[in-house]
Biopython code that builds the backbone (N, CA, C, O; Angstrom):
import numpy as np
from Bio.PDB.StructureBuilder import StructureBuilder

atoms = [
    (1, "UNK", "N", (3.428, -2.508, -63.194)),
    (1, "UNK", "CA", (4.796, -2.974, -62.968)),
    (1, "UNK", "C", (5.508, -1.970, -62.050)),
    (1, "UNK", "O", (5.499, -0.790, -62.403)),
    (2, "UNK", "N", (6.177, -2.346, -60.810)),
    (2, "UNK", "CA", (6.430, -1.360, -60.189)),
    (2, "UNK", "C", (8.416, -1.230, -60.498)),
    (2, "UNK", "O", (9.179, -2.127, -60.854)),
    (3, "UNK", "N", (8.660, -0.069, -60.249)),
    (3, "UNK", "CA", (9.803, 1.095, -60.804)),
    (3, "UNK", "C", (10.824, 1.140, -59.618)),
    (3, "UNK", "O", (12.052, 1.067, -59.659)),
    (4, "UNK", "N", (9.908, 1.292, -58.457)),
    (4, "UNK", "CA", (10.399, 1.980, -57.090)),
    (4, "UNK", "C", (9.872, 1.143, -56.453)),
    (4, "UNK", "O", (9.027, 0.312, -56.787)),
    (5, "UNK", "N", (10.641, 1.442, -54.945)),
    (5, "UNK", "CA", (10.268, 0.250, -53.863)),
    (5, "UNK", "C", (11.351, 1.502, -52.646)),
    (5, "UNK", "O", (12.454, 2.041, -52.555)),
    (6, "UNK", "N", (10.067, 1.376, -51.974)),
    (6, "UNK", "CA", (11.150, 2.113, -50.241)),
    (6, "UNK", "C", (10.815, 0.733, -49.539)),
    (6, "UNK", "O", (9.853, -0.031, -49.615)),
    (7, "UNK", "N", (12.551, 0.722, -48.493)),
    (7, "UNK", "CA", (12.432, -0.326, -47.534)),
    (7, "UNK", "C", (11.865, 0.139, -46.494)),
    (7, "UNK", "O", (11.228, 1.167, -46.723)),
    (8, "UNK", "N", (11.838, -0.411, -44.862)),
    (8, "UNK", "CA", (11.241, 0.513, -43.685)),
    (8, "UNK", "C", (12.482, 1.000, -43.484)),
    (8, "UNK", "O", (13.584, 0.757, -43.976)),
    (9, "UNK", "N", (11.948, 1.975, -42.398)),
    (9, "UNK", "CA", (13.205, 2.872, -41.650)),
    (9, "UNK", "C", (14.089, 1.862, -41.016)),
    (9, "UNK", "O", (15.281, 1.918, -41.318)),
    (10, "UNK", "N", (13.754, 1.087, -40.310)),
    (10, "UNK", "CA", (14.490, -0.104, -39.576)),
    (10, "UNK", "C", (15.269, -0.900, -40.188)),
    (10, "UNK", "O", (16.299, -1.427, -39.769)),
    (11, "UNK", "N", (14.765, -0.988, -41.204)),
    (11, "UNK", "CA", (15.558, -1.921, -42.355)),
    (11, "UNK", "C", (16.421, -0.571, -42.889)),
    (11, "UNK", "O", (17.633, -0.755, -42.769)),
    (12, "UNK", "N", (16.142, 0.460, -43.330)),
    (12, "UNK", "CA", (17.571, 1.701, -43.994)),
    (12, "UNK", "C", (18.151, 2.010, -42.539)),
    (12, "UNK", "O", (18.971, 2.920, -42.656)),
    (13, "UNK", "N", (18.020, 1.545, -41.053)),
    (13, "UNK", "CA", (18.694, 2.033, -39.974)),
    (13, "UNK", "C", (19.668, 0.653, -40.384)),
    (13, "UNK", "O", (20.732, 0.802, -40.986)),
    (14, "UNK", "N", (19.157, -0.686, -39.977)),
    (14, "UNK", "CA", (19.809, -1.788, -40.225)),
    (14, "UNK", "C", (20.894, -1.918, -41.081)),
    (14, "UNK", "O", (21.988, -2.292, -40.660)),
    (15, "UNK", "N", (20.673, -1.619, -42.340)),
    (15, "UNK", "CA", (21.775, -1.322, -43.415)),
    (15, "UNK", "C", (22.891, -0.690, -43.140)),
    (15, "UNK", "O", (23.996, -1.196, -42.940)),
    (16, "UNK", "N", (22.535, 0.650, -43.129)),
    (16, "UNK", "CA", (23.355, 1.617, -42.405)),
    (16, "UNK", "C", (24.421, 1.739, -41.265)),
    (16, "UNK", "O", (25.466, 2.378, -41.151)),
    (17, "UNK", "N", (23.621, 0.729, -40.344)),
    (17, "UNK", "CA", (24.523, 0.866, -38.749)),
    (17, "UNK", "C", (25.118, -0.381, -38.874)),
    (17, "UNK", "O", (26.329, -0.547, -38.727)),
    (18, "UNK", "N", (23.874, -1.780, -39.289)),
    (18, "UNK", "CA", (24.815, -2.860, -38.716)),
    (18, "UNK", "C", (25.938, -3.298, -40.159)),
    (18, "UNK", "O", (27.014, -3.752, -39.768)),
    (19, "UNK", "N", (25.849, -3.243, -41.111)),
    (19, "UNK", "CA", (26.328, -3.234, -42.308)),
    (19, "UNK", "C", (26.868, -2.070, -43.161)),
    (19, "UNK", "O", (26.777, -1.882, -44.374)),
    (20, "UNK", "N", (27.474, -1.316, -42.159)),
    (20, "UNK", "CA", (28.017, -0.263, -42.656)),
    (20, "UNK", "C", (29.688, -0.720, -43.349)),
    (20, "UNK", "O", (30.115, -0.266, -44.411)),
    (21, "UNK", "N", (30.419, -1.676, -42.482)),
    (21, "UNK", "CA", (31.639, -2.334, -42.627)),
    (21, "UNK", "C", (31.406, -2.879, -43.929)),
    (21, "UNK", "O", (31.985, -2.345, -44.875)),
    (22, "UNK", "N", (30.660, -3.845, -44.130)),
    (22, "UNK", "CA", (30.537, -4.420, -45.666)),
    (22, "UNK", "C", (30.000, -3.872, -46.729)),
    (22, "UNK", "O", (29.701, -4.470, -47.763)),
    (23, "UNK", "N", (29.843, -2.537, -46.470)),
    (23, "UNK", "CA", (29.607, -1.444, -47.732)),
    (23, "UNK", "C", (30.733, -1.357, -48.833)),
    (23, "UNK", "O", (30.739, -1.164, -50.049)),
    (24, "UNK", "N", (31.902, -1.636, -47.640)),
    (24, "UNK", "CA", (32.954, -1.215, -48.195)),
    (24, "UNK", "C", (33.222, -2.451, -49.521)),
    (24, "UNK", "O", (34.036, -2.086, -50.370)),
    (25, "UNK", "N", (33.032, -2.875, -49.583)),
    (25, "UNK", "CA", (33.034, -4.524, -50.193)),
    (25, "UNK", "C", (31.320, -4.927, -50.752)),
    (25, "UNK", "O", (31.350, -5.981, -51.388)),
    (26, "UNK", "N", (30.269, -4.491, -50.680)),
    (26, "UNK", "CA", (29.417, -4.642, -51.711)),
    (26, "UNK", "C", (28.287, -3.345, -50.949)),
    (26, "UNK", "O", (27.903, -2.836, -49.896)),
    (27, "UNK", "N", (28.181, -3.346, -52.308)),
    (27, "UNK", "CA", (26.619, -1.896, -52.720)),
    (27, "UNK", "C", (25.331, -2.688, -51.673)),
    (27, "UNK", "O", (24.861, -3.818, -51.539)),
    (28, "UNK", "N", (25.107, -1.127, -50.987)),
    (28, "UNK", "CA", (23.444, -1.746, -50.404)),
    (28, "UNK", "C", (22.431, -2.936, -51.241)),
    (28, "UNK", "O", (21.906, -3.968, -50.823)),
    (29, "UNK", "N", (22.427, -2.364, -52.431)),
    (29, "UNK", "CA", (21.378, -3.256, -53.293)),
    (29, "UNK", "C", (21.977, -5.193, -53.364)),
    (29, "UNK", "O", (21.257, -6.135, -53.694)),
    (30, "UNK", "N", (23.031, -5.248, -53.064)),
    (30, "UNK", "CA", (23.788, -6.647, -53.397)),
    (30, "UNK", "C", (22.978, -6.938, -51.915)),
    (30, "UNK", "O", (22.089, -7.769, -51.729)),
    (31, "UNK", "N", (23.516, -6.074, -51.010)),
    (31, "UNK", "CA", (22.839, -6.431, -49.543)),
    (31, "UNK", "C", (21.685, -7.090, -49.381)),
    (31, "UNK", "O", (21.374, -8.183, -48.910)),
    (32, "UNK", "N", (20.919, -5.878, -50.044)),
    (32, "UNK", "CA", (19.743, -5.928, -49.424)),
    (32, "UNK", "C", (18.771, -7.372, -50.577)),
    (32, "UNK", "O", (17.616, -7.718, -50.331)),
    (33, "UNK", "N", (19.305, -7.741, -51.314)),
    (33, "UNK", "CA", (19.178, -8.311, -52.279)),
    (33, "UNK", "C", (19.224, -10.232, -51.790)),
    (33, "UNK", "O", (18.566, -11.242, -52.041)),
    (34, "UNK", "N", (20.474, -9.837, -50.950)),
    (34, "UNK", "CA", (21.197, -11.511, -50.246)),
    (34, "UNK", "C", (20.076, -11.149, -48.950)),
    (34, "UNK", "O", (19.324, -12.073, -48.638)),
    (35, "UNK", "N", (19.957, -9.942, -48.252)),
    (35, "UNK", "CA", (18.429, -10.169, -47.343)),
    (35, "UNK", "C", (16.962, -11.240, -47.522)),
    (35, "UNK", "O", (16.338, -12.135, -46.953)),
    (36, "UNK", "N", (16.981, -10.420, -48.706)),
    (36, "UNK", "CA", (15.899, -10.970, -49.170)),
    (36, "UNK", "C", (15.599, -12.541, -49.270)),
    (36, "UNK", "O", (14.710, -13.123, -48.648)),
    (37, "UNK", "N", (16.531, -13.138, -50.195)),
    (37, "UNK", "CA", (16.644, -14.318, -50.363)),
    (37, "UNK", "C", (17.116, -15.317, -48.793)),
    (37, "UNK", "O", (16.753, -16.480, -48.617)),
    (38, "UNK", "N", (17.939, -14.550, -47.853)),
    (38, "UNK", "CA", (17.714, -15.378, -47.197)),
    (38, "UNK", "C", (16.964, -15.408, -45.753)),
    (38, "UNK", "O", (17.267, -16.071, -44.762)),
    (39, "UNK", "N", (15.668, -14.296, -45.971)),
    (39, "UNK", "CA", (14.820, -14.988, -45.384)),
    (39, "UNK", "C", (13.758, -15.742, -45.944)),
    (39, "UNK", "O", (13.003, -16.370, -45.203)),
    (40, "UNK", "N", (13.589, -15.746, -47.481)),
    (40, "UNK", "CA", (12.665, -16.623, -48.024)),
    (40, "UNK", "C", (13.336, -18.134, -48.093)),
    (40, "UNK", "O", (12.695, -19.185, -48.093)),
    (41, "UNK", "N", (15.093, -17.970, -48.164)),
    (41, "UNK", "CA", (15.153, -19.533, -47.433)),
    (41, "UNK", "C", (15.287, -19.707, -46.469)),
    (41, "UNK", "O", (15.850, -20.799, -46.388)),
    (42, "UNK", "N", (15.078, -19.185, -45.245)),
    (42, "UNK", "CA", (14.368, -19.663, -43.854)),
    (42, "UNK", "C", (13.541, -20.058, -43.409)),
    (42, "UNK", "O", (13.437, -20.579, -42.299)),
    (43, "UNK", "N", (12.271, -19.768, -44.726)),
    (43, "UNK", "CA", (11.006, -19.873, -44.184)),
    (43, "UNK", "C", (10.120, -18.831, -43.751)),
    (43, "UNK", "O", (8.906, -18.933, -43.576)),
    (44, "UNK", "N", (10.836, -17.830, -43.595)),
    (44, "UNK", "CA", (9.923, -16.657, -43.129)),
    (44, "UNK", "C", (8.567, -16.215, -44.357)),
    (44, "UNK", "O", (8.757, -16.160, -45.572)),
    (45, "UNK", "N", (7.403, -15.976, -43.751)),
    (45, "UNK", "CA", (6.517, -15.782, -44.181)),
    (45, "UNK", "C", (5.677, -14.698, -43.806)),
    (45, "UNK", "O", (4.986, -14.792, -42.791)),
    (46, "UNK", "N", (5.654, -13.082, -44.934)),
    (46, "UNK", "CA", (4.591, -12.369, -44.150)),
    (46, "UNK", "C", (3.330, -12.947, -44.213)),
    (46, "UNK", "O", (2.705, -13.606, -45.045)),
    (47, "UNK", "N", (3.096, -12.427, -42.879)),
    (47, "UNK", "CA", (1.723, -12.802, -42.546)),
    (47, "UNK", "C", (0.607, -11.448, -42.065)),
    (47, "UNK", "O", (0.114, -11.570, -40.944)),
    (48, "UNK", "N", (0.304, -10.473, -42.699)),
    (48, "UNK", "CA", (-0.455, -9.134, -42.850)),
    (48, "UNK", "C", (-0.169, -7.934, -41.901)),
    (48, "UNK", "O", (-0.984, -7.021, -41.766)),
    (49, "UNK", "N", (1.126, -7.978, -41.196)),
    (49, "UNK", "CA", (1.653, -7.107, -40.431)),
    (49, "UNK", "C", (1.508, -5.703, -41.117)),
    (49, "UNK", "O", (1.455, -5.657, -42.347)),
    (50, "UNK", "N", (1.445, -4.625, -40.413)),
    (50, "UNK", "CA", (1.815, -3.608, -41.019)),
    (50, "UNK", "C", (3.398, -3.006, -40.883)),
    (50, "UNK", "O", (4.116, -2.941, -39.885)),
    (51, "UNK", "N", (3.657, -2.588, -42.301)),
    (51, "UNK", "CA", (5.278, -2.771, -42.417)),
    (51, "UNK", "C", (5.259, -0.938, -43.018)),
    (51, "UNK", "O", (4.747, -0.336, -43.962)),
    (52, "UNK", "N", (6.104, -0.594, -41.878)),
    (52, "UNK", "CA", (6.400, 1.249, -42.562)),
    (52, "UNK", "C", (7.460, 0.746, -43.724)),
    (52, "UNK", "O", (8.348, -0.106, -43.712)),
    (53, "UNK", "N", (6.946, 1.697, -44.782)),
    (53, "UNK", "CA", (8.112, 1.814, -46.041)),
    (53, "UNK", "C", (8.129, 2.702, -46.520)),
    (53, "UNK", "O", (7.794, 2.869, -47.693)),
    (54, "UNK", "N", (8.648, 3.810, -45.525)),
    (54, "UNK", "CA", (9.171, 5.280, -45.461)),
    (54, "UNK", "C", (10.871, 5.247, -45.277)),
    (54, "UNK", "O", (11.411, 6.177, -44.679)),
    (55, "UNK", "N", (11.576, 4.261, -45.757)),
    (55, "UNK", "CA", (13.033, 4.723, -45.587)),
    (55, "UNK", "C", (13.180, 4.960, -46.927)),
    (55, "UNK", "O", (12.426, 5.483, -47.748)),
    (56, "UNK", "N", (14.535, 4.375, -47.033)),
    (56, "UNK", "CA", (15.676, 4.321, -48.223)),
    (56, "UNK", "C", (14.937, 3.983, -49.400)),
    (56, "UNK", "O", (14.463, 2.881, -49.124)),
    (57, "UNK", "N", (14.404, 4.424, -51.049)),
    (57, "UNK", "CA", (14.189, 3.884, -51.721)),
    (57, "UNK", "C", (15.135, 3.797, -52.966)),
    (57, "UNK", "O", (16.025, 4.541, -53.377)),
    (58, "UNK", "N", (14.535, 2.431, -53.483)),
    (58, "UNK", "CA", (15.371, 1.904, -54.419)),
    (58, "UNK", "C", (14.751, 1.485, -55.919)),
    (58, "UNK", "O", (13.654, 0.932, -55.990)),
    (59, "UNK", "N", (15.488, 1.771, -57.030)),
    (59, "UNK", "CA", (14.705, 1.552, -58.134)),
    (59, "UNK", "C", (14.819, -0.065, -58.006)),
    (59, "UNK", "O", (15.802, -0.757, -57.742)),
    (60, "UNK", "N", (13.483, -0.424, -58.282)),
    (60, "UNK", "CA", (13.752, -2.155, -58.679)),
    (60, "UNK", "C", (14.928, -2.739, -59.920)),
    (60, "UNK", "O", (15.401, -3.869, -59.797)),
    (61, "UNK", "N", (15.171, -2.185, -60.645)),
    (61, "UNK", "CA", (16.255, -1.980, -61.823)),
    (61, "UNK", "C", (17.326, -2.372, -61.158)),
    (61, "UNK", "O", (17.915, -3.386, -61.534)),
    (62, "UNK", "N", (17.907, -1.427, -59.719)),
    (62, "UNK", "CA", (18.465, -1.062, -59.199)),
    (62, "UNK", "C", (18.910, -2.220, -58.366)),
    (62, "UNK", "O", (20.068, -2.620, -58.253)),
    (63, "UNK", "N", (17.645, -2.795, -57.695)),
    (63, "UNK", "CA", (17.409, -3.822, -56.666)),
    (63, "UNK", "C", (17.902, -5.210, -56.787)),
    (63, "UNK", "O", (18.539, -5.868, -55.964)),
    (64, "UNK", "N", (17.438, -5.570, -58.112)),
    (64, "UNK", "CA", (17.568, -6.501, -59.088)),
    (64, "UNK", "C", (17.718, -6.576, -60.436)),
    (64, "UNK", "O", (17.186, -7.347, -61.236)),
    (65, "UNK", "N", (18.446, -5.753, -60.595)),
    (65, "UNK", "CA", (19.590, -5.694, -62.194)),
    (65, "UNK", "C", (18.199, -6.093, -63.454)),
    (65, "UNK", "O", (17.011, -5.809, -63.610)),
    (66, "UNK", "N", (19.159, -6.827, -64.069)),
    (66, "UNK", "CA", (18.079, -7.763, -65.005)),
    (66, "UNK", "C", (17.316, -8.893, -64.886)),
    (66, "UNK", "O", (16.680, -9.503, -65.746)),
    (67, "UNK", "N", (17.459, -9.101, -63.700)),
    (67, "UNK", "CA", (16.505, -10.441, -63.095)),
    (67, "UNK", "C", (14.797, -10.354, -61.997)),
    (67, "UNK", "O", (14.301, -11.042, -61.104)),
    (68, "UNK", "N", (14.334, -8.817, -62.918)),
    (68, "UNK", "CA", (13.676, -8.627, -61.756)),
    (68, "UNK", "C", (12.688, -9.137, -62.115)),
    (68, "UNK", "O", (11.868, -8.657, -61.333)),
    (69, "UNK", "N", (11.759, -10.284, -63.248)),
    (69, "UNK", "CA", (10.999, -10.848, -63.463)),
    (69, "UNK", "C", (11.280, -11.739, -63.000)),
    (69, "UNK", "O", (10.333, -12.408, -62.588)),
    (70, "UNK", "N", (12.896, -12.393, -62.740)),
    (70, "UNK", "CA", (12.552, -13.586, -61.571)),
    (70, "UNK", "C", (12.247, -13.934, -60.560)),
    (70, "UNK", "O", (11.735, -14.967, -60.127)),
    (71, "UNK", "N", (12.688, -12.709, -59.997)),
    (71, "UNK", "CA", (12.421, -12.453, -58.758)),
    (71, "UNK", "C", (11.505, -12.180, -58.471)),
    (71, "UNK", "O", (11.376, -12.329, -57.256)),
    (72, "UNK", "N", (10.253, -11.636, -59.163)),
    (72, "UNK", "CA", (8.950, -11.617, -58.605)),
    (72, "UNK", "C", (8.514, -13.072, -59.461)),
    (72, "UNK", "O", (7.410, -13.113, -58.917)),
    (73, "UNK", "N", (8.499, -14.064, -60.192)),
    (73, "UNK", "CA", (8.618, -15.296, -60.448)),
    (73, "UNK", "C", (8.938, -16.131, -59.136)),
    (73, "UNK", "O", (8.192, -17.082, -58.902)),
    (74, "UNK", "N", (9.803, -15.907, -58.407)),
    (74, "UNK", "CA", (10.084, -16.865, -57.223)),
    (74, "UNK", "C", (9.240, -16.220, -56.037)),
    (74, "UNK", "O", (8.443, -16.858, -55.349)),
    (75, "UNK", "N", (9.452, -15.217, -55.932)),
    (75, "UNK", "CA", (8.314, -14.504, -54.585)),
    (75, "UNK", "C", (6.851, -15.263, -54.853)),
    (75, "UNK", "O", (6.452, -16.102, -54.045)),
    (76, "UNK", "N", (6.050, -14.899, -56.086)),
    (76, "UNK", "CA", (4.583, -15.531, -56.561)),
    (76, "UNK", "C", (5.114, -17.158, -56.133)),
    (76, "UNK", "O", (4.637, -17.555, -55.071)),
    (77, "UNK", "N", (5.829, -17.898, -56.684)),
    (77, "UNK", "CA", (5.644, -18.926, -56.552)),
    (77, "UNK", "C", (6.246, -19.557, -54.948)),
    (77, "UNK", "O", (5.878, -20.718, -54.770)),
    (78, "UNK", "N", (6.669, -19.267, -54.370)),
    (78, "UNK", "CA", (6.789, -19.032, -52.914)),
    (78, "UNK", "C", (5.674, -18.840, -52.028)),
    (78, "UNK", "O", (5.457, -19.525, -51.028)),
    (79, "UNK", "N", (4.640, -17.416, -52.633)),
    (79, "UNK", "CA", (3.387, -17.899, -51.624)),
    (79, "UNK", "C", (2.574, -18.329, -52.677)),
    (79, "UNK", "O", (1.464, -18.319, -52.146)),
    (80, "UNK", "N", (2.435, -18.658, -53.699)),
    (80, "UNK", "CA", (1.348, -20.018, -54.357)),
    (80, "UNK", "C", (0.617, -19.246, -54.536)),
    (80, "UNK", "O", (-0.409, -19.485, -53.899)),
    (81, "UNK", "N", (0.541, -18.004, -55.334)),
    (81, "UNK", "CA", (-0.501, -17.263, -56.116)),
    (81, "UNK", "C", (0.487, -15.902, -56.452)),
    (81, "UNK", "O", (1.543, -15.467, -55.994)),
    (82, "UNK", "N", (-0.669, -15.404, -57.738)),
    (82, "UNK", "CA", (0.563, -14.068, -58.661)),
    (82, "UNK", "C", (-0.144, -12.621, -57.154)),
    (82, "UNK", "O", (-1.224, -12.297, -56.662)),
    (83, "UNK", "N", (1.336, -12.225, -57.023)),
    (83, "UNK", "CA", (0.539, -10.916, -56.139)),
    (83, "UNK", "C", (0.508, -10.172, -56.823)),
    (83, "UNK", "O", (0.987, -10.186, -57.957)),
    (84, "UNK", "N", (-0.301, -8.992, -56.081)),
    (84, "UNK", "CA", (-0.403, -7.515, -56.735)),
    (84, "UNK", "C", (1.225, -7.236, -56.395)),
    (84, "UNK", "O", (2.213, -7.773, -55.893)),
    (85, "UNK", "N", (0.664, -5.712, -57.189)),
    (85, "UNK", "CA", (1.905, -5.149, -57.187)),
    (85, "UNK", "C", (2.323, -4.560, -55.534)),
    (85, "UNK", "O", (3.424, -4.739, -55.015)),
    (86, "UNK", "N", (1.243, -3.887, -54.938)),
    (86, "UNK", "CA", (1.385, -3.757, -53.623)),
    (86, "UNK", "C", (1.789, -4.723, -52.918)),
    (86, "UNK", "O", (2.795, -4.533, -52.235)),
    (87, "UNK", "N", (1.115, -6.050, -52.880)),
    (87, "UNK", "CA", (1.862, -7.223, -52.247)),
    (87, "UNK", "C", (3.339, -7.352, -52.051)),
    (87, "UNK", "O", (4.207, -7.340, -51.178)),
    (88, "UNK", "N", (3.122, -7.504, -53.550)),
    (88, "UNK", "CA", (5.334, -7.835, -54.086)),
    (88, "UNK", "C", (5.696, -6.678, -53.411)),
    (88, "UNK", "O", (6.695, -7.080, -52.814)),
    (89, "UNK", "N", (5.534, -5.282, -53.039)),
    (89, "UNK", "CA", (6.388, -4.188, -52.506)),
    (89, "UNK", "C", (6.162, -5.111, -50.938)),
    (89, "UNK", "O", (6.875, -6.078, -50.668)),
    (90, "UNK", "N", (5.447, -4.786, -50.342)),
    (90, "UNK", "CA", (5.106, -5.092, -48.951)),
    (90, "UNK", "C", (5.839, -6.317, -48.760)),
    (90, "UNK", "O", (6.812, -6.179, -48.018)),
    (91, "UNK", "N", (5.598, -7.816, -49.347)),
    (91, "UNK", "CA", (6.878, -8.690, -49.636)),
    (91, "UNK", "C", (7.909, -8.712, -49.551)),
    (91, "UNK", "O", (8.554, -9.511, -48.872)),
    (92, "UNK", "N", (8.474, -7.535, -50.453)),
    (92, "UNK", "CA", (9.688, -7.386, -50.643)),
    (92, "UNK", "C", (10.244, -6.893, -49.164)),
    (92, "UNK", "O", (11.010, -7.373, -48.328)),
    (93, "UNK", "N", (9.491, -5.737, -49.272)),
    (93, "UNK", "CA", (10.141, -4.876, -47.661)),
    (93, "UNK", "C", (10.336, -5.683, -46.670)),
    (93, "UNK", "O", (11.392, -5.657, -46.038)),
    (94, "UNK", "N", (9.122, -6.711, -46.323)),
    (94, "UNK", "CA", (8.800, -8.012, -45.267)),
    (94, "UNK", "C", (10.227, -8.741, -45.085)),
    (94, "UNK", "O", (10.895, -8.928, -44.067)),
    (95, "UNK", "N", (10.426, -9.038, -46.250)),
    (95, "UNK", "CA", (11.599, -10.223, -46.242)),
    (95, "UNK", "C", (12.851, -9.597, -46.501)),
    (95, "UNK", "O", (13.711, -10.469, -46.632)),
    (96, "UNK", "N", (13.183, -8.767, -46.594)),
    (96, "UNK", "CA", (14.662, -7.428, -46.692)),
    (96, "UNK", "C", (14.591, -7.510, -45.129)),
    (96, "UNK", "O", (15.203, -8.471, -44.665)),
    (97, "UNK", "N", (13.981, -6.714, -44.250)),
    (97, "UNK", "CA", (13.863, -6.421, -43.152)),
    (97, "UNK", "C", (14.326, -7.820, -41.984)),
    (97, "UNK", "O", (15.174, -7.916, -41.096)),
    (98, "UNK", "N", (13.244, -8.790, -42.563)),
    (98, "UNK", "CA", (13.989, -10.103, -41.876)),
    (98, "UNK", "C", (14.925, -10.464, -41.978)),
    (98, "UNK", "O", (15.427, -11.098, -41.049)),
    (99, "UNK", "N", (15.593, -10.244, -43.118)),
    (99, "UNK", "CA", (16.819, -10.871, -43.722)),
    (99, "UNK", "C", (18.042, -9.886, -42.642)),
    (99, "UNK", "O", (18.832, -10.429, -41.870)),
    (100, "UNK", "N", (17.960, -8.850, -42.784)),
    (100, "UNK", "CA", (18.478, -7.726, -42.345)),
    (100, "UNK", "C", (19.125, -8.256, -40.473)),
    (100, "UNK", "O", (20.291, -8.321, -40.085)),
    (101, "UNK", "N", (17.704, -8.576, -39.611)),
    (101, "UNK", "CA", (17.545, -8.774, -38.481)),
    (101, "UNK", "C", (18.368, -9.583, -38.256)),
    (101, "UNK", "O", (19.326, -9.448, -37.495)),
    (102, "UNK", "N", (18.053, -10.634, -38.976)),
    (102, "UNK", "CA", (19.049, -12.048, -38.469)),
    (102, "UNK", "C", (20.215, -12.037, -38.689)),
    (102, "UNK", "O", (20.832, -11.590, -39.656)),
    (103, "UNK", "N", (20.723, -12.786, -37.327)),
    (103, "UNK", "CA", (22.074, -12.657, -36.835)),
    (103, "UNK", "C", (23.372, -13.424, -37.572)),
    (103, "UNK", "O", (24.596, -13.346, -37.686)),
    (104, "UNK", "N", (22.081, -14.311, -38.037)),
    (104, "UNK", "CA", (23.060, -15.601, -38.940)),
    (104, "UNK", "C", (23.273, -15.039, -39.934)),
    (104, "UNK", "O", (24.449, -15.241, -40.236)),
    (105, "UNK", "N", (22.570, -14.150, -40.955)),
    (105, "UNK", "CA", (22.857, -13.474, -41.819)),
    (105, "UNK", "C", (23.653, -12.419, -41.537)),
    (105, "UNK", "O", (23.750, -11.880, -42.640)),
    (106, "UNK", "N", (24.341, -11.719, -40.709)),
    (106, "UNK", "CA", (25.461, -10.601, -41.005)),
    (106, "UNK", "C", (26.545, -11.760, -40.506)),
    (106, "UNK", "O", (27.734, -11.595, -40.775)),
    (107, "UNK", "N", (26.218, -12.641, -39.956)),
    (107, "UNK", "CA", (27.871, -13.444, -39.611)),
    (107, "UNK", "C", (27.867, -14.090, -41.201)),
    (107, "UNK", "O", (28.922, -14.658, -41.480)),
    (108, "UNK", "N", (27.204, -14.085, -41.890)),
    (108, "UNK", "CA", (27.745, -14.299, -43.249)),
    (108, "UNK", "C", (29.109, -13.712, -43.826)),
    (108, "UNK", "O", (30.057, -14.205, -44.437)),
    (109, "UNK", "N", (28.700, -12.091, -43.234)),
    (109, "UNK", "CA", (29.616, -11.536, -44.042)),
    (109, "UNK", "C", (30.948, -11.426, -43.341)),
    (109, "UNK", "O", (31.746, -10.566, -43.713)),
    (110, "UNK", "N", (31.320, -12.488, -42.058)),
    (110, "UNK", "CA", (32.377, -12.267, -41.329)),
    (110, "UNK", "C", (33.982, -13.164, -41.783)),
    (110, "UNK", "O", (35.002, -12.981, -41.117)),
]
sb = StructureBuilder()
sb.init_structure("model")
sb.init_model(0)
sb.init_chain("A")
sb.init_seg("    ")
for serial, (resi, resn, name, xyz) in enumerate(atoms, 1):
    if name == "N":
        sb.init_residue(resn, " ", resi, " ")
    sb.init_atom(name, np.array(xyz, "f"), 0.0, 1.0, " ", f" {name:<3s}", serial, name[0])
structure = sb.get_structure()
């Protein structure tokens, strides 16, 4: 069961620079949290890239409060088999990072 989770550097630069304004108004983890989810409703899908996850880390506790069995509940059932635990990290980072990128997602917070 994993504890900890680092995002990539790009994704803790992303946070940081382009979402520095809406810090003021919600915690990285709420952030990086609404990342997540909305690139898994976009459609985005990793597909075996290699993903650095040497930035910012975060306790999963942290990440996802008390819902963090759902959330790896919807990730597994999203790609249609239970992942490892490495997966779900690499996953996780995958789809934070996308979420992060897209443009439609920070005009959310406008």
């Amino acid at each position: 069961m994993l504890t900890r989770i680092k995002i990539s550097n790009s994704a803790t630069g992303l946070l940081y620079q382009r979402f520095k304004a809406e810090q003021q108004y919600y915690t990285p983890n709420i952030i990086l949290r609404n990342a997540l989810m909305f690139s898994i409703s976009n459609g985005d899908k990793y597909d075996k890239q290699e993903i650095n996850m040497s930035g910012t880390e975060f306790q999963i506790s942290t990440l996802f409060g008390n819902n963090s069995n759902i959330y790896k509940l919807l990730i597994d059932q999203y790609y249609k088999r239970k992942l490892t635990d490495q997966e779900y990290k690499t996953i996780i980072c995958y789809h934070i990072e996308e979420g992060l990128r897209n443009n439609d997602f920070s005009s959310m917070f406008i």
